[in-house]
C-alpha positions as CSV (number, residue, x, y, z in Angstrom):
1,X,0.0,0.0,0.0
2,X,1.7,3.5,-1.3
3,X,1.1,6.5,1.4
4,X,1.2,9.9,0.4
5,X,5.0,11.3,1.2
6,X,4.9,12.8,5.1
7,X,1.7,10.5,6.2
8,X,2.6,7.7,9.0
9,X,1.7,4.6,8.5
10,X,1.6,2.8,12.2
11,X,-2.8,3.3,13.0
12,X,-1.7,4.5,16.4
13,X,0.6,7.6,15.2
14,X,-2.3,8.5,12.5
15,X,-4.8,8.5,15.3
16,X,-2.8,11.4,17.5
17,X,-2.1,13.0,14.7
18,X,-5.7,13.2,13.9
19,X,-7.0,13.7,17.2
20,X,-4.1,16.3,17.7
21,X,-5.7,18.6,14.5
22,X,-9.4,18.0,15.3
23,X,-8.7,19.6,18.9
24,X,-6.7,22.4,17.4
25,X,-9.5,22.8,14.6
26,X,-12.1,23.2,17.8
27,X,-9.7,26.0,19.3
28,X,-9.4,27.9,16.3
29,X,-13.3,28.0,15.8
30,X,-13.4,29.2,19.6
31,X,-11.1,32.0,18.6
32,X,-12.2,32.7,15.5
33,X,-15.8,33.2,17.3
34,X,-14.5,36.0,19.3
35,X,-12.9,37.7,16.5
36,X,-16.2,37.5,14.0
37,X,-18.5,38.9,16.8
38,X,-16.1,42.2,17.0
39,X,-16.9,42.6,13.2
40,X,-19.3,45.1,12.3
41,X,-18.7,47.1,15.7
42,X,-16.3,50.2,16.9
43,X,-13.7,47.3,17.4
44,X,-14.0,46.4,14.0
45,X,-10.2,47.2,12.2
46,X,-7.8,46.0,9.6
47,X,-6.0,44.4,11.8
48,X,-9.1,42.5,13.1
49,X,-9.5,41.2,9.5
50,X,-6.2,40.5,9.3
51,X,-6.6,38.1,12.6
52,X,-9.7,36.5,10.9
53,X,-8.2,35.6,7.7
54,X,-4.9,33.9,9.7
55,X,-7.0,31.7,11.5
56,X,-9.4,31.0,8.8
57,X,-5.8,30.0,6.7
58,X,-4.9,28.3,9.5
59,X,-8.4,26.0,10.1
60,X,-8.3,25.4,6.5
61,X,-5.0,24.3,6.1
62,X,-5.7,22.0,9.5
63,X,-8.9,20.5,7.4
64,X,-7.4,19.4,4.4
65,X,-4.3,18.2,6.8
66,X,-7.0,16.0,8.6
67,X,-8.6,15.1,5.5
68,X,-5.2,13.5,4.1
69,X,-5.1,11.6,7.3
70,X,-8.1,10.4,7.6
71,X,-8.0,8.8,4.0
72,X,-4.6,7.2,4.9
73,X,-6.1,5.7,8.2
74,X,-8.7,4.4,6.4
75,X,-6.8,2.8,3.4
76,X,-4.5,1.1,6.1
77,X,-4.7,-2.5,4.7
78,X,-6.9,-5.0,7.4
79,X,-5.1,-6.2,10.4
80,X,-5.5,-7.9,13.7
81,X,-6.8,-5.1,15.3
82,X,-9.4,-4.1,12.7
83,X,-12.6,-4.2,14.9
84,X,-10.8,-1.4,17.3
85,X,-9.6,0.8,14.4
86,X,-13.3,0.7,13.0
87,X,-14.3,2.1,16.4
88,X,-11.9,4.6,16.0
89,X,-12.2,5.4,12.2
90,X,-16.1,6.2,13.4
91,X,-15.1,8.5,16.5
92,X,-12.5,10.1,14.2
93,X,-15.6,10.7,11.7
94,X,-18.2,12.0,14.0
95,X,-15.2,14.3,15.8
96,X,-13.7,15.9,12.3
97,X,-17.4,15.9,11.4
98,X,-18.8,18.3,13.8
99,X,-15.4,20.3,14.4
100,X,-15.7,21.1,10.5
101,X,-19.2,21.9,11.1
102,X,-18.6,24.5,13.8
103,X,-15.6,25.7,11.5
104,X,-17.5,26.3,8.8
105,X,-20.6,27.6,10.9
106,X,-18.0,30.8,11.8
107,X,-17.1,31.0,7.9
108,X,-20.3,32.1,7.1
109,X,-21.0,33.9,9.6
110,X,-18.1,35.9,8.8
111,X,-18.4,36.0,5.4
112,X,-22.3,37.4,6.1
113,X,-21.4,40.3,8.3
114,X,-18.3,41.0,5.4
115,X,-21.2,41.2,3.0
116,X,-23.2,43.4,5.4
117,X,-20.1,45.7,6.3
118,X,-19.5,46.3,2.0
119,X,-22.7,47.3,1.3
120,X,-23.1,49.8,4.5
121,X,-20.2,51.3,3.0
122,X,-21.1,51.1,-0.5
123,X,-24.8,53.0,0.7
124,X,-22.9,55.8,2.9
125,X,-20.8,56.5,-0.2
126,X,-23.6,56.0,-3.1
127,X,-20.9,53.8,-5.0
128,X,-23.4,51.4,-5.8
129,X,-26.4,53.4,-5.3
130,X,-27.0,51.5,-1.6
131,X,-28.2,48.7,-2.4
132,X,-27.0,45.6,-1.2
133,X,-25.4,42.7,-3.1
134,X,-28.2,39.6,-2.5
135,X,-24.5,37.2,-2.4
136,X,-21.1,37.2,-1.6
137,X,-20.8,35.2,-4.1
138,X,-21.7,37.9,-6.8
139,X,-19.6,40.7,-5.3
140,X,-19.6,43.0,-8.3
141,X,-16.0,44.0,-9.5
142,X,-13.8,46.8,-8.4
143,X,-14.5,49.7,-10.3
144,X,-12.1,51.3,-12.9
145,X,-10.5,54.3,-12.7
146,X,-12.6,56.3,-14.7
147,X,-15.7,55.4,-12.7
148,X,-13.7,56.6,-9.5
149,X,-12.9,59.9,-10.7
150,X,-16.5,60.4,-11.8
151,X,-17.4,59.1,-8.3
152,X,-15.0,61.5,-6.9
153,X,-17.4,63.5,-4.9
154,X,-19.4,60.9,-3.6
155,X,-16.7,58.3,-2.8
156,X,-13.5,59.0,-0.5
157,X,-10.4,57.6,-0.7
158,X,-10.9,55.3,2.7
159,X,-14.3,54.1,1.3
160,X,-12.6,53.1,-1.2
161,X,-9.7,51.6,0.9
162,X,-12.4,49.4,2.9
163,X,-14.4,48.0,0.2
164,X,-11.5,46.5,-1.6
165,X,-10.3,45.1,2.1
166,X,-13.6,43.5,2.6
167,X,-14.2,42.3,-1.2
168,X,-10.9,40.4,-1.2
169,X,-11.7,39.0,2.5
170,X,-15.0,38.0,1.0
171,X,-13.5,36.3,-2.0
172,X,-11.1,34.6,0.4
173,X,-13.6,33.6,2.4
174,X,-15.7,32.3,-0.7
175,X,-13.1,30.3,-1.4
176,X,-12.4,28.8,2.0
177,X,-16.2,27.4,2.2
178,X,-16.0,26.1,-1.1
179,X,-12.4,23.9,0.6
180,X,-14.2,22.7,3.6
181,X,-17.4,21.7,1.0
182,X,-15.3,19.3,-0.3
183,X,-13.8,17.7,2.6
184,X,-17.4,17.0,3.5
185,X,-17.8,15.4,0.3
186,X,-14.4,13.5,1.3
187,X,-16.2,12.6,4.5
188,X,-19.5,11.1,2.7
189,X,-17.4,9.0,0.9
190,X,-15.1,7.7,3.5
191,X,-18.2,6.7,5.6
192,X,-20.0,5.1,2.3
193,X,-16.6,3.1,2.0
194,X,-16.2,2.5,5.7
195,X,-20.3,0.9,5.8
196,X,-18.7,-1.7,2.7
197,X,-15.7,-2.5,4.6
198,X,-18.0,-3.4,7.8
199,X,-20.4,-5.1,6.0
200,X,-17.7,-7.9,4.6
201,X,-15.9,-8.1,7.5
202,X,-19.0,-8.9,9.4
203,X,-20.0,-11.6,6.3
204,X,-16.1,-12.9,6.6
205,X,-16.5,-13.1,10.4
206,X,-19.8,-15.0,10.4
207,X,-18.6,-17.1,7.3
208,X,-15.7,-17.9,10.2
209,X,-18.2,-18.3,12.7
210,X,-20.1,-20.6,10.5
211,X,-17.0,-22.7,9.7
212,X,-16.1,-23.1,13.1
213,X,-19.5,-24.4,14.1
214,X,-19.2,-27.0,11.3
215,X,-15.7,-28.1,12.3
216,X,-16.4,-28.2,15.6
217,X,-19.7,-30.5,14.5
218,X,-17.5,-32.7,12.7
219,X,-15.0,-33.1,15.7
220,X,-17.8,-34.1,17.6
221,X,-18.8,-36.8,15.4
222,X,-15.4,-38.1,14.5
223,X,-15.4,-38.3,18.5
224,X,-18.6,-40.6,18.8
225,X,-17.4,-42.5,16.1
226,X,-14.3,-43.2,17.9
227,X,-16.2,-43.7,21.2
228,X,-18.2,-46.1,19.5
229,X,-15.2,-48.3,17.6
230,X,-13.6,-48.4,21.1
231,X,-17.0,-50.2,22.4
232,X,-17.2,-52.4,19.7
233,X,-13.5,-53.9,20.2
234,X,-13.9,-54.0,24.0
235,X,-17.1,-55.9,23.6
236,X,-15.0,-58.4,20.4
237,X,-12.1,-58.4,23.8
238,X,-14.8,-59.5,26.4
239,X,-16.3,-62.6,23.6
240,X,-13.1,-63.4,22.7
241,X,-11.8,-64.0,26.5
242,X,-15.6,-65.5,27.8
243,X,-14.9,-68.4,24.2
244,X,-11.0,-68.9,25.6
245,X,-12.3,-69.3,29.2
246,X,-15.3,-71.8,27.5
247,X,-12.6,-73.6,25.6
248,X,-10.5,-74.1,28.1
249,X,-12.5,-75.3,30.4
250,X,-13.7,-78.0,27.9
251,X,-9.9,-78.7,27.5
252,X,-9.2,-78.8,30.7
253,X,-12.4,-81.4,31.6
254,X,-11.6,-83.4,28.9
255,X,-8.3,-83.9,30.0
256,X,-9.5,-84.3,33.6
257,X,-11.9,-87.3,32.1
């Protein structure tokens, strides 16, 4: 079995490893709470943002770091100890599961009061005549610089400033979701995989089961069998001592006579 260059393969160092990011995944979400209920208020600041997008760069990075490990622990070929590591492989599951789920909970939640933050400015500075985008996802683009000098009077140079700051954390942010959407898809399919793998070891070990039952059968018999042989010569023994003791005594008579 080939492993991706970096990734253990011993099940109990992939396990730490795996446990190690999930808990460090749940930490950063923690933080990254804090920091995304600031936005939007007088605490709100570049450097703020800047704080946001290190530990949303740092959570995803984490994820996909997991995700790797995850499909190594799983491809680990079957071993002695497989009914413990499928214990573990669904812990592991239901843990990265939910920490991504709080992760990504705080990515949108970011990403909304981004949105929220570019069009207040865009209405306060009648860039866009203040209305709202209805996405993130449809932020419209920068404008040129001919549309800023005609904008001159309504738009200042910090408006300008913040909605370029916010766009590109939005677009980061855009792109971040769209990461941890496909780790969940990596997720589905590692649990689709993980249900097949049960299901035919659980055939394998009742086909075991089954086999043992049927040896163990057949032991039994061969037993009574060999009970029953080792009757049927003591009983051929006993005849053949009770026709010597008959002969001889007619042997014996005969030569008394």
């Amino acid at each position: 079995m080939a492993y991706q260059a970096g990734i253990p393969e011993e099940p109990s160092v992939l396990v730490n490893q795996i446990s190690s990011n999930i808990q460090k995944i749940t930490l950063l979400t923690s933080e990254l709470q804090r920091a995304i209920s600031v936005l939007g208020t007088e605490q709100d600041s570049s450097q703020l943002l800047q704080t946001i997008q290190q530990k949303q760069q740092q959570g995803n990075h984490l994820a996909k770091e997991t995700d790797r490990l995850m499909k190594a622990f799983t491809a680990l070929p079957v071993g002695p100890d497989q009914r413990q590591r499928k214990i573990q492989r669904e812990r592991l599951l239901n843990d990265f599961s939910a920490a991504l789920n709080s992760f990504q909970k705080s990515q949108r939640e970011a990403a909304s009061k981004e949105k929220e933050f570019v069009a207040r400015v865009r209405a306060s500075s009648r860039l866009s005549g203040g209305q709202p985008e209805d996405s993130f996802r449809n932020v419209p683009p920068i404008p040129s610089d001919s549309q800023i000098q005609v904008q001159a009077d309504a738009v200042t140079e910090e408006d300008l400033r913040l909605i370029q700051e916010r766009e590109s954390a939005l677009r980061q942010l855009e792109s971040d979701i769209v990461d941890i959407n496909d780790i969940f898809k990596d997720l589905g399919v590692m649990v689709h995989e993980q249900g097949d793998m049960i299901d035919s070891i659980e055939a394998n070990v009742e086909n075991t089961e089954t086999n043992i039952q049927k040896g163990m059968h057949q032991l039994a018999r061969a037993a009574d069998h060999q009970q029953s042989s080792r009757k049927k010569i003591c009983i051929i023994l006993i005849v053949l001592v009770v026709v010597a003791v008959v002969v001889g005594l007619i042997i014996w008579g005969s030569l008394k006579a």
